[in-house]
MARVEXPA-805492 format. One record per atom (N, C-alpha, C): residue number from 0; residue in three letters; atom name; y, x, z. Coordinates in nm, 4 decimals, m for minus. Example, Ala and Ser with C-alpha at 12.3 -4.5 7.8 and 13.67 -1.06 7.14 Angstrom:
<pts>
+-----+--------+-------+----------+----------+----------+
: num : residu : atome :       c2 :       c1 :       c3 :
+-----+--------+-------+----------+----------+----------+
:   0 :    Ala :     N :  m0.5690 :   1.3190 :   0.7800 :
:   0 :    Ala :    CA :  m0.4500 :   1.2300 :   0.7800 :
:   0 :    Ala :     C :  m0.3300 :   1.3200 :   0.7800 :
:   1 :    Ser :     N :  m0.2250 :   1.2850 :   0.7080 :
:   1 :    Ser :    CA :  m0.1060 :   1.3670 :   0.7140 :
:   1 :    Ser :     C :   0.0030 :   1.2900 :   0.7870 :
+-----+--------+-------+----------+----------+----------+
</pts>
This chain:
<pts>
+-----+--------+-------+----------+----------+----------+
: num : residu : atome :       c2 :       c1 :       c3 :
+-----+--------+-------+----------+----------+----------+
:   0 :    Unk :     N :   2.1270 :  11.3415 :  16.4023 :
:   0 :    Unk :    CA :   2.2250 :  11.3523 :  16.5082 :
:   0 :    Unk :     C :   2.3647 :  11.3373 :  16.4463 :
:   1 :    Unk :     N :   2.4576 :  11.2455 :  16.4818 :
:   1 :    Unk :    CA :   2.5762 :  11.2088 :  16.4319 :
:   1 :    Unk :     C :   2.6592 :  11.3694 :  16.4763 :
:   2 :    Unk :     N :   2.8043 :  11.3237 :  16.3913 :
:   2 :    Unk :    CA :   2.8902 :  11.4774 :  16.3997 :
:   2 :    Unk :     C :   2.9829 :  11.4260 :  16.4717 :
:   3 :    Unk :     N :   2.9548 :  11.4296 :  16.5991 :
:   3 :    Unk :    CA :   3.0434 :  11.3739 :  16.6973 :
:   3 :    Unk :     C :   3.0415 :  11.4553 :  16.8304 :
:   4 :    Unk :     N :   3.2148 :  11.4944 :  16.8869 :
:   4 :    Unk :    CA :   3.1714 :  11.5661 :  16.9777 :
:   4 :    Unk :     C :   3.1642 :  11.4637 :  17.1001 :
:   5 :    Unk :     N :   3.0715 :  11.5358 :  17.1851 :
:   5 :    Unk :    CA :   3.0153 :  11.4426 :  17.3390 :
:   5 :    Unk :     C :   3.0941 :  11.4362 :  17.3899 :
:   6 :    Unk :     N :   3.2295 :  11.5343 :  17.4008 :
:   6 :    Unk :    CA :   3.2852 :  11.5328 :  17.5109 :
:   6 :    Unk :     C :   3.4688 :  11.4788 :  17.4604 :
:   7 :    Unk :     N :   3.5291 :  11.5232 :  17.3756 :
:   7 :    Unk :    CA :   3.6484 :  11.4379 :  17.3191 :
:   7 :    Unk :     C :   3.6440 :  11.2989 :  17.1893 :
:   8 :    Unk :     N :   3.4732 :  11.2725 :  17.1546 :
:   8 :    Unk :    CA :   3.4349 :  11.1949 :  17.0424 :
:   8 :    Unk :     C :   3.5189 :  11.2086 :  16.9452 :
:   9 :    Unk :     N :   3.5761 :  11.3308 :  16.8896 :
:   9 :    Unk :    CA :   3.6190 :  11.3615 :  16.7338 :
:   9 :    Unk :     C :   3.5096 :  11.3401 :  16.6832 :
:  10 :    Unk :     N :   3.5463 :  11.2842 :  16.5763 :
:  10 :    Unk :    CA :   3.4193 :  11.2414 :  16.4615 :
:  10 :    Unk :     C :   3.4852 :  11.2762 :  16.3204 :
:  11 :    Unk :     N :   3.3989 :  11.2707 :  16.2187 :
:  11 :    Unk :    CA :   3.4583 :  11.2725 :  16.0718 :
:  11 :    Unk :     C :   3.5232 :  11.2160 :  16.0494 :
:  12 :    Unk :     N :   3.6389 :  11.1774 :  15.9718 :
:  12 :    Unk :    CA :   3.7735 :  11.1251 :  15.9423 :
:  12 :    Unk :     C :   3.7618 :  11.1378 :  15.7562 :
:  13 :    Unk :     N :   3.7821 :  11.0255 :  15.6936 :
:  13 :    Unk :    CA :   3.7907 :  11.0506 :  15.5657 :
:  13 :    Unk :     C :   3.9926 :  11.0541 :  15.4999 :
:  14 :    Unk :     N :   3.9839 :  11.1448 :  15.3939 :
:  14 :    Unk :    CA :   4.1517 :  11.1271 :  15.3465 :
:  14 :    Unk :     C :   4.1050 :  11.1319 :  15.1927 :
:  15 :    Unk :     N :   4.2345 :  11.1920 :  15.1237 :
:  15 :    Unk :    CA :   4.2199 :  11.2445 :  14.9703 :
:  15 :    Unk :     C :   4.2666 :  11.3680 :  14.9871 :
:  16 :    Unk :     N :   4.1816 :  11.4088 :  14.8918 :
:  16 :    Unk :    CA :   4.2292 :  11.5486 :  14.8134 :
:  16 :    Unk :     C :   4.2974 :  11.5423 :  14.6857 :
:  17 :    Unk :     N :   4.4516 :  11.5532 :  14.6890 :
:  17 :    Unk :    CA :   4.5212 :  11.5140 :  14.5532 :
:  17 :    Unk :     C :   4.5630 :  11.6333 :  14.4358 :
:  18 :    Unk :     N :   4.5150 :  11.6316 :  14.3791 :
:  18 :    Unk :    CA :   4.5578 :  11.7960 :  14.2356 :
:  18 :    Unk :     C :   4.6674 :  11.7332 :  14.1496 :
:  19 :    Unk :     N :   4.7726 :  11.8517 :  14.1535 :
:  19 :    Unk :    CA :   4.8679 :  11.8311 :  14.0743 :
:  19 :    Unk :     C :   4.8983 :  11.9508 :  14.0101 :
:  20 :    Unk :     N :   5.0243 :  11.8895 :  13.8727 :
:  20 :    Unk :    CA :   5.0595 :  11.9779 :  13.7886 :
:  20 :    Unk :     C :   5.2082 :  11.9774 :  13.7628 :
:  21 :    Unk :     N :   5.2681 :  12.1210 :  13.7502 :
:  21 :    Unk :    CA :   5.4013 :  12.1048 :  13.7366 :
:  21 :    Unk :     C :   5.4633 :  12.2119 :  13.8321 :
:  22 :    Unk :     N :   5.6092 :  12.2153 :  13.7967 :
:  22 :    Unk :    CA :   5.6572 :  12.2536 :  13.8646 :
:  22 :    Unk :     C :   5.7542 :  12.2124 :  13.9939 :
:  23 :    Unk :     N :   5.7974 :  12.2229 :  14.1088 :
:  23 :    Unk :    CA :   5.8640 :  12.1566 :  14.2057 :
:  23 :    Unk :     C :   6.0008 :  12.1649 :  14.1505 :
:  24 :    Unk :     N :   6.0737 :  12.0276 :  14.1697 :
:  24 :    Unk :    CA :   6.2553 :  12.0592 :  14.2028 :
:  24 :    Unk :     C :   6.3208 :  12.1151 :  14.1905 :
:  25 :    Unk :     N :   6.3003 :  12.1617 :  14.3118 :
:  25 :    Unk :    CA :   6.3835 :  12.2838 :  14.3826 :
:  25 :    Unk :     C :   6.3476 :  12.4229 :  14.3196 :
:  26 :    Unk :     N :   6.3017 :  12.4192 :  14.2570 :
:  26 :    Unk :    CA :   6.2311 :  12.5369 :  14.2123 :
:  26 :    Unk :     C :   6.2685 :  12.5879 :  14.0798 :
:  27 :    Unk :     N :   6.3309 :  12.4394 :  14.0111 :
:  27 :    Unk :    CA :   6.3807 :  12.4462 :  13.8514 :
:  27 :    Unk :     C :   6.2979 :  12.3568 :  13.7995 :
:  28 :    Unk :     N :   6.1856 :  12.2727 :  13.7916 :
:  28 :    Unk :    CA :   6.1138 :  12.2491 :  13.7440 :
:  28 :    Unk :     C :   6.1641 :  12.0706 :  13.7436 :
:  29 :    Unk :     N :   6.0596 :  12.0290 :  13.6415 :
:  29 :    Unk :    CA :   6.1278 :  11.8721 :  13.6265 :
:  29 :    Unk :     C :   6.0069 :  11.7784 :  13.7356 :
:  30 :    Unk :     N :   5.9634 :  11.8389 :  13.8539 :
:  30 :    Unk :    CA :   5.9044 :  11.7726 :  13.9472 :
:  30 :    Unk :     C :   5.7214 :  11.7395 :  13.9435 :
:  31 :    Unk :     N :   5.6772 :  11.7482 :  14.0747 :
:  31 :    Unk :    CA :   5.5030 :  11.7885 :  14.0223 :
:  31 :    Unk :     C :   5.4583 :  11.6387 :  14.0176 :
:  32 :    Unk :     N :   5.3389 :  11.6513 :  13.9269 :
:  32 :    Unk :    CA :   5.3338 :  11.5280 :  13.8902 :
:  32 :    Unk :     C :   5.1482 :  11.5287 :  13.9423 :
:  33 :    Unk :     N :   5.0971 :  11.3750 :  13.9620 :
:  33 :    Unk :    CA :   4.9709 :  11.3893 :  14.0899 :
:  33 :    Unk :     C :   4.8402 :  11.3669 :  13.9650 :
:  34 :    Unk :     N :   4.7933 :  11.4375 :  13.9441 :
:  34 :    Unk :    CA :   4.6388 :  11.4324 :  13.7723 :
:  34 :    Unk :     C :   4.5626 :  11.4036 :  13.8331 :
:  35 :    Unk :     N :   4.4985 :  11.3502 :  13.9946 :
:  35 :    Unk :    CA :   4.4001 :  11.2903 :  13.9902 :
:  35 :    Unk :     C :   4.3795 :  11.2977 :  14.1455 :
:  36 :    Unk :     N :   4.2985 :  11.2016 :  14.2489 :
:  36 :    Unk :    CA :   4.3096 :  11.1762 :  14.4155 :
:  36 :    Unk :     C :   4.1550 :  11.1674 :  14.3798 :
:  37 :    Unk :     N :   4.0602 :  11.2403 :  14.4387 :
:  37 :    Unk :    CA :   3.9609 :  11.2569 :  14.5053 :
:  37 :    Unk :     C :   3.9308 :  11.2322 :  14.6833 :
:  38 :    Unk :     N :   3.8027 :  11.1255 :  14.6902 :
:  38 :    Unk :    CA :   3.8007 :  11.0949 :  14.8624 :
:  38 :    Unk :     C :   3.7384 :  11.2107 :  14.9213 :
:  39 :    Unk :     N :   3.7534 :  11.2756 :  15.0260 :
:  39 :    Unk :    CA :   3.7056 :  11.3731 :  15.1000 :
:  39 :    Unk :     C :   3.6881 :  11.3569 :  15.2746 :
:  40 :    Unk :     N :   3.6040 :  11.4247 :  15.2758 :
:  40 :    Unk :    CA :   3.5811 :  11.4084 :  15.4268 :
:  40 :    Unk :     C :   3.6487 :  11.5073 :  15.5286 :
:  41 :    Unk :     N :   3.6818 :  11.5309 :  15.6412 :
:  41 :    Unk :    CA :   3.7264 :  11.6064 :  15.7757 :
:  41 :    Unk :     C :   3.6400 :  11.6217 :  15.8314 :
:  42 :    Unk :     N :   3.5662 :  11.7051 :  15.8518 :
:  42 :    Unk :    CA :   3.4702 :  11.6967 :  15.9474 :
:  42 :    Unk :     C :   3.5182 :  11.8230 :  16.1088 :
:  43 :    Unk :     N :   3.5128 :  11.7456 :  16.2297 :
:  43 :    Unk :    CA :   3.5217 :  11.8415 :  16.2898 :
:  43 :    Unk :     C :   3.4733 :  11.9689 :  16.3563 :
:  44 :    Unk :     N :   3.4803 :  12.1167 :  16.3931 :
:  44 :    Unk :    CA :   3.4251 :  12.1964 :  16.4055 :
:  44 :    Unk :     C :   3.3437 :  12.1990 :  16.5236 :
:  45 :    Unk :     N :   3.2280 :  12.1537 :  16.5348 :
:  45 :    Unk :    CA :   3.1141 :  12.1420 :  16.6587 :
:  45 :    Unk :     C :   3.0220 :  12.2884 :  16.6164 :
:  46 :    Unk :     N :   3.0072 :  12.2778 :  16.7778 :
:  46 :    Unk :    CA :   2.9133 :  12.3792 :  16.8052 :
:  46 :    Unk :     C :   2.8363 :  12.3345 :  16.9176 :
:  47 :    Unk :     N :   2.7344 :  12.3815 :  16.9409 :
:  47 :    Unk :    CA :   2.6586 :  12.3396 :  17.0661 :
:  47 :    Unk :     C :   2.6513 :  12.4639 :  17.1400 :
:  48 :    Unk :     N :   2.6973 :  12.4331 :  17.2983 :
:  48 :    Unk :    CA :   2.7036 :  12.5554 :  17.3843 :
:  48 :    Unk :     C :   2.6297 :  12.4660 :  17.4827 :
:  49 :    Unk :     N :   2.5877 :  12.5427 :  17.5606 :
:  49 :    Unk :    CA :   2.5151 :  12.5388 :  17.7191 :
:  49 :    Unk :     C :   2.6056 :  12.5402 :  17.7990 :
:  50 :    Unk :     N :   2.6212 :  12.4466 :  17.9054 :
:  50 :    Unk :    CA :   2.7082 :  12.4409 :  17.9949 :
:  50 :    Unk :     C :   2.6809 :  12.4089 :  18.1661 :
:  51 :    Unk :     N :   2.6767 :  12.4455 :  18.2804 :
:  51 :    Unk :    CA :   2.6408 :  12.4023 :  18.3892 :
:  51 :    Unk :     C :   2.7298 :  12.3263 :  18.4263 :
:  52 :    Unk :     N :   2.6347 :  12.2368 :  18.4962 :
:  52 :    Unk :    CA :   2.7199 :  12.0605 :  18.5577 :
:  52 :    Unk :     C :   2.7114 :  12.0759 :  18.7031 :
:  53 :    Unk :     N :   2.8028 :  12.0488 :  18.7808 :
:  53 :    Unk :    CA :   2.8408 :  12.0350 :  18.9264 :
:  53 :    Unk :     C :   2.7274 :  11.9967 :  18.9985 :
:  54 :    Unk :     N :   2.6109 :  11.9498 :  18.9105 :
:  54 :    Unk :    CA :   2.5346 :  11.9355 :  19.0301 :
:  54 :    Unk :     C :   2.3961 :  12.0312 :  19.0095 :
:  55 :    Unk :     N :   2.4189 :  12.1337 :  18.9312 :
:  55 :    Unk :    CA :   2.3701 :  12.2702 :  18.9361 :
:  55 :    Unk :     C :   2.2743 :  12.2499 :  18.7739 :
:  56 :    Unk :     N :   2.2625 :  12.1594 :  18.7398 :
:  56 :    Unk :    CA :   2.1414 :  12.1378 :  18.6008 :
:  56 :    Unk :     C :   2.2617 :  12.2345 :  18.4890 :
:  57 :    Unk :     N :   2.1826 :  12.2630 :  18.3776 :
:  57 :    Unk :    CA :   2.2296 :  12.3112 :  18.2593 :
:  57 :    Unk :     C :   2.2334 :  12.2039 :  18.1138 :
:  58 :    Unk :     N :   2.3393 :  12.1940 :  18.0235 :
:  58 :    Unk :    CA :   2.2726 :  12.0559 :  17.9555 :
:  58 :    Unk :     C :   2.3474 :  12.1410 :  17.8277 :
:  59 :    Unk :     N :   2.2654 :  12.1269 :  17.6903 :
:  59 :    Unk :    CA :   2.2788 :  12.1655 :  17.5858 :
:  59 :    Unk :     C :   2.3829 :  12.0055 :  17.5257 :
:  60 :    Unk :     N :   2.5246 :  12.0911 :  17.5143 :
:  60 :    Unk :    CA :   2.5988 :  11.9712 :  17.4392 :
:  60 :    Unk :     C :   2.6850 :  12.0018 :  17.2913 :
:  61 :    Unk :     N :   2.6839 :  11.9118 :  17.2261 :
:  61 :    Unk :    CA :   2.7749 :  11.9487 :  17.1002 :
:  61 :    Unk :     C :   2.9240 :  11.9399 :  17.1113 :
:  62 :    Unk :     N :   3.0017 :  11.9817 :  17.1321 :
:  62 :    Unk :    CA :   3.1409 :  11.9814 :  17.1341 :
:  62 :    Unk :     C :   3.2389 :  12.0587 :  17.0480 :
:  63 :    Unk :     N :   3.3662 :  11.9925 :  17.0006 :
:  63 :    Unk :    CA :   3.4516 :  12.0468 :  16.9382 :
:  63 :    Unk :     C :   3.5131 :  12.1726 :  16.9801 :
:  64 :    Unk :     N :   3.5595 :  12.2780 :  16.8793 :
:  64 :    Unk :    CA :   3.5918 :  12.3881 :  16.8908 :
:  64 :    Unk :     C :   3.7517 :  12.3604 :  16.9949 :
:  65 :    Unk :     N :   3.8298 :  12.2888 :  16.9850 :
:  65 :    Unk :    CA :   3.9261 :  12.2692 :  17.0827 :
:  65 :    Unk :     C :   3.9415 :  12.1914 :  17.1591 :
:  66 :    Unk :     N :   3.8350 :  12.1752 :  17.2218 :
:  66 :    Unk :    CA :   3.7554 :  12.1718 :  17.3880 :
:  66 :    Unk :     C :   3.7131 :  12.2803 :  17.4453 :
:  67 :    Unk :     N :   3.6409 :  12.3609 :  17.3906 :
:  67 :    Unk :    CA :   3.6410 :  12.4717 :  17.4151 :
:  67 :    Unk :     C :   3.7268 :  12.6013 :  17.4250 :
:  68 :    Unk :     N :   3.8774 :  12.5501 :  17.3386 :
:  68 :    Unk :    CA :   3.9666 :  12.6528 :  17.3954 :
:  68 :    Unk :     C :   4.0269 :  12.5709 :  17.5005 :
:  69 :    Unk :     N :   3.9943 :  12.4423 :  17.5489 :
:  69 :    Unk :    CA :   4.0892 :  12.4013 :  17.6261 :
:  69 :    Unk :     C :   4.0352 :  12.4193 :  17.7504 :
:  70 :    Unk :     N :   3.9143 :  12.4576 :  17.7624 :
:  70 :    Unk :    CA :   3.8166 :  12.4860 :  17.9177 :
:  70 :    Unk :     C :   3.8092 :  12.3911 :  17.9836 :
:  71 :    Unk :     N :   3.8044 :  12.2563 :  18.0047 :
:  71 :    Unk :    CA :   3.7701 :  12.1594 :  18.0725 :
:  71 :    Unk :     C :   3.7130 :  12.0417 :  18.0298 :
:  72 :    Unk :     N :   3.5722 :  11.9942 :  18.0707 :
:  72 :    Unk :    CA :   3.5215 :  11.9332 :  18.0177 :
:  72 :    Unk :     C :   3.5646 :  11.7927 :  18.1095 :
:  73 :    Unk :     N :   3.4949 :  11.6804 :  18.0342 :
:  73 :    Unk :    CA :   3.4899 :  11.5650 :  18.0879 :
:  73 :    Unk :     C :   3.3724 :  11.4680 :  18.0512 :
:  74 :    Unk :     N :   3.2356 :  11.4989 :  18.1369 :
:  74 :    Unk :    CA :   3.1350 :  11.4156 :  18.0699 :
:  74 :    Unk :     C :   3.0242 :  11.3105 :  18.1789 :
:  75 :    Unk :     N :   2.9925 :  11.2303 :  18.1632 :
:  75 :    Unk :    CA :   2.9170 :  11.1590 :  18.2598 :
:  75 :    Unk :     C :   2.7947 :  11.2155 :  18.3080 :
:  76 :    Unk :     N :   2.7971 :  11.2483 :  18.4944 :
:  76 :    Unk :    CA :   2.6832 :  11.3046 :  18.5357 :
:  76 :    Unk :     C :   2.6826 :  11.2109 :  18.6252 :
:  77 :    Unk :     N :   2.5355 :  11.1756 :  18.6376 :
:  77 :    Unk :    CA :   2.4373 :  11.0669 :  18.7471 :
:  77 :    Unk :     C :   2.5401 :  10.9375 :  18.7307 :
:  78 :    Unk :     N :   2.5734 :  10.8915 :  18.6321 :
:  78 :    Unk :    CA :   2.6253 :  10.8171 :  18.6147 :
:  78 :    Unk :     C :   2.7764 :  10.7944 :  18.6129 :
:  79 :    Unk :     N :   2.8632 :  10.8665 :  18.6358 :
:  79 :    Unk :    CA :   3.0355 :  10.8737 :  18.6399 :
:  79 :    Unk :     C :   3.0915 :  10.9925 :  18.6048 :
:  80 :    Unk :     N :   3.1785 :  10.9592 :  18.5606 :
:  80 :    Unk :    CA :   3.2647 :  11.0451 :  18.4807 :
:  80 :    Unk :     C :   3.3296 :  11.0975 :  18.5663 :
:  81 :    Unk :     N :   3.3008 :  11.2910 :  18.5588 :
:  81 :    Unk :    CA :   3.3510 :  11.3991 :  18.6174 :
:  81 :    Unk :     C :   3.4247 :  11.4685 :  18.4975 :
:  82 :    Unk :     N :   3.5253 :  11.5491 :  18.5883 :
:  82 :    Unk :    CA :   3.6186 :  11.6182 :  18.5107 :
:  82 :    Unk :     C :   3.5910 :  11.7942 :  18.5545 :
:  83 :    Unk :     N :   3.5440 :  11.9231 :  18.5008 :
:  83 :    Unk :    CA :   3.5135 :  12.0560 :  18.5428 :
:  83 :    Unk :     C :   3.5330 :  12.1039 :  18.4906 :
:  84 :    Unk :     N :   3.5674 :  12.2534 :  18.5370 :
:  84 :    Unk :    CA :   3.5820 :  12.3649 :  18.4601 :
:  84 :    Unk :     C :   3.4802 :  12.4357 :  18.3877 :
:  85 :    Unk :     N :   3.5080 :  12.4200 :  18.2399 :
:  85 :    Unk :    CA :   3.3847 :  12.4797 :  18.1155 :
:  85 :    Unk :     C :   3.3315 :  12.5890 :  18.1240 :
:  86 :    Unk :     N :   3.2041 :  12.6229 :  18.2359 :
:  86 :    Unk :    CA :   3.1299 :  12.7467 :  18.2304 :
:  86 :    Unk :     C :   3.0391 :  12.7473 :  18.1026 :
:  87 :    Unk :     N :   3.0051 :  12.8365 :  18.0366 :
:  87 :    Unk :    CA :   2.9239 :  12.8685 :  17.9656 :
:  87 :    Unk :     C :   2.7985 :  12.9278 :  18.0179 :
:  88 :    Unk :     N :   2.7023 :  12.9083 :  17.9825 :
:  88 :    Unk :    CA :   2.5832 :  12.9802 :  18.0795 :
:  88 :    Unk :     C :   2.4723 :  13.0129 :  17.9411 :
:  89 :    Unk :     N :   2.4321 :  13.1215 :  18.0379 :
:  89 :    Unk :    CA :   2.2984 :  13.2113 :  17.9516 :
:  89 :    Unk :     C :   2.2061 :  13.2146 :  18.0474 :
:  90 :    Unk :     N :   2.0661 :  13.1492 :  18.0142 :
:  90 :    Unk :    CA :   2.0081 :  13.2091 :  18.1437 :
:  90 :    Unk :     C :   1.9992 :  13.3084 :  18.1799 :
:  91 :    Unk :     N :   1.9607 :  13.2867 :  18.3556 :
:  91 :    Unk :    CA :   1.9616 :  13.4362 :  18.3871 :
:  91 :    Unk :     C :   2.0563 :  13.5691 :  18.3657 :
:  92 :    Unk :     N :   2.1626 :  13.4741 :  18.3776 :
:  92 :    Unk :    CA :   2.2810 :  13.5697 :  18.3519 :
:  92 :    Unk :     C :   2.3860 :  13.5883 :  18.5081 :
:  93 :    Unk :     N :   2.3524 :  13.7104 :  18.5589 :
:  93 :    Unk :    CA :   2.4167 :  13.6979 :  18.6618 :
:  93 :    Unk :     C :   2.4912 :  13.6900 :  18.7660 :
:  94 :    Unk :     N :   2.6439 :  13.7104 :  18.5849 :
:  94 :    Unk :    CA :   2.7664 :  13.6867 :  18.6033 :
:  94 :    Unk :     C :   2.7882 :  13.4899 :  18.6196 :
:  95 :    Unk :     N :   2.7001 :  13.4056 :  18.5369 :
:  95 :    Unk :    CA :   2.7165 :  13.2763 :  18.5067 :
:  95 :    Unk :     C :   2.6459 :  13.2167 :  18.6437 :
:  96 :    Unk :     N :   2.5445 :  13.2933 :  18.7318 :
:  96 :    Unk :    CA :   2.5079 :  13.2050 :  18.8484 :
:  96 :    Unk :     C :   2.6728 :  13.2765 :  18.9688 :
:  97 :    Unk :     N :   2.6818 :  13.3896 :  18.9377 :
:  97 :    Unk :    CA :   2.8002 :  13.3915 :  19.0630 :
:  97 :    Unk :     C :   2.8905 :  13.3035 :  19.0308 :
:  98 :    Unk :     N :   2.9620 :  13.2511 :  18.9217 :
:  98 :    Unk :    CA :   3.0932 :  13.2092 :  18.8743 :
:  98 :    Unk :     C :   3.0222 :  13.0754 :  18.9234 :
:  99 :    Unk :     N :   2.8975 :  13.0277 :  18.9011 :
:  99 :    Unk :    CA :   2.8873 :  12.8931 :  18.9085 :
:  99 :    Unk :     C :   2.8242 :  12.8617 :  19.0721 :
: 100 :    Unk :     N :   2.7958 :  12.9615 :  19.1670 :
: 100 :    Unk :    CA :   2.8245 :  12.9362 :  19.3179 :
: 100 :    Unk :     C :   2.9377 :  12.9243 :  19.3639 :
: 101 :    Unk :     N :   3.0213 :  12.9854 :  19.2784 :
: 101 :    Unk :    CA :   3.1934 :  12.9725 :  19.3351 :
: 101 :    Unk :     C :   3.2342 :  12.9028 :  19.2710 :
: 102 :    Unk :     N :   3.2238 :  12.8348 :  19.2194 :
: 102 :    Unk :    CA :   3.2888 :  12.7218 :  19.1481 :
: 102 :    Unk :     C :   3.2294 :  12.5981 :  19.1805 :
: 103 :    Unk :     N :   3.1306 :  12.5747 :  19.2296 :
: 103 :    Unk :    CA :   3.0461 :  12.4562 :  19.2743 :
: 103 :    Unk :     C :   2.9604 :  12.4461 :  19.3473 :
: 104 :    Unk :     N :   3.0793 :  12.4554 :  19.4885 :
: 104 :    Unk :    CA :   2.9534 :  12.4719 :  19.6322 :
: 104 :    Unk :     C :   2.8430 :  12.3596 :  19.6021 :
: 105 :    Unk :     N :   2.7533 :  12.3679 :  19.6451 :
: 105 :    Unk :    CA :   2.6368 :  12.2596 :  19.6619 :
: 105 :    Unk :     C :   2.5997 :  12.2519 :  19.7999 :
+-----+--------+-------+----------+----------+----------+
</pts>
């Protein structure tokens, strides 16, 4: 399974990791100097949460950690792209079926 979230497609991102020696400038020093650039990866912070979809199903998705503070998802149901507010659901939880009758008459 790729490291990609479903719902904003952040994916891994490669940069460098650069080590240096010395002292800074500003600091007194005669300036830091770069001993060696290593390639490294970004990977972003996914988690998989359970989420209910507007048309009452539950769907196990992987998504980035700031999607989830942002509470609104955006993912294709029965074919088109809907925009909702990010319930979390447990089954049988029966704070997550009230929030999700009021939130999505059917």
């Amino acid at each position: 399974m790729p490291r990609v979230c479903q719902v904003s497609g952040k994916k891994t991102s490669f940069g460098n990791h650069v080590t240096t020696r010395g002292k800074a400038k500003y600091l007194g020093g005669v300036g830091i100097k770069t001993t060696g650039v290593s390639r490294r990866t970004f990977r972003p912070n996914l988690q998989k949460i359970r989420v209910w979809l507007p048309n009452g199903q539950m769907r196990t998705i992987r998504v980035a950690t700031s999607v989830i503070r942002n509470g609104v998802l955006t993912l294709e149901v029965d074919g088109k792209m809907q925009t909702f507010p990010l319930i979390k659901a447990s089954r049988g939880s029966a704070a997550a079926k009230a929030a999700r009758g009021n939130l999505y008459p059917i």
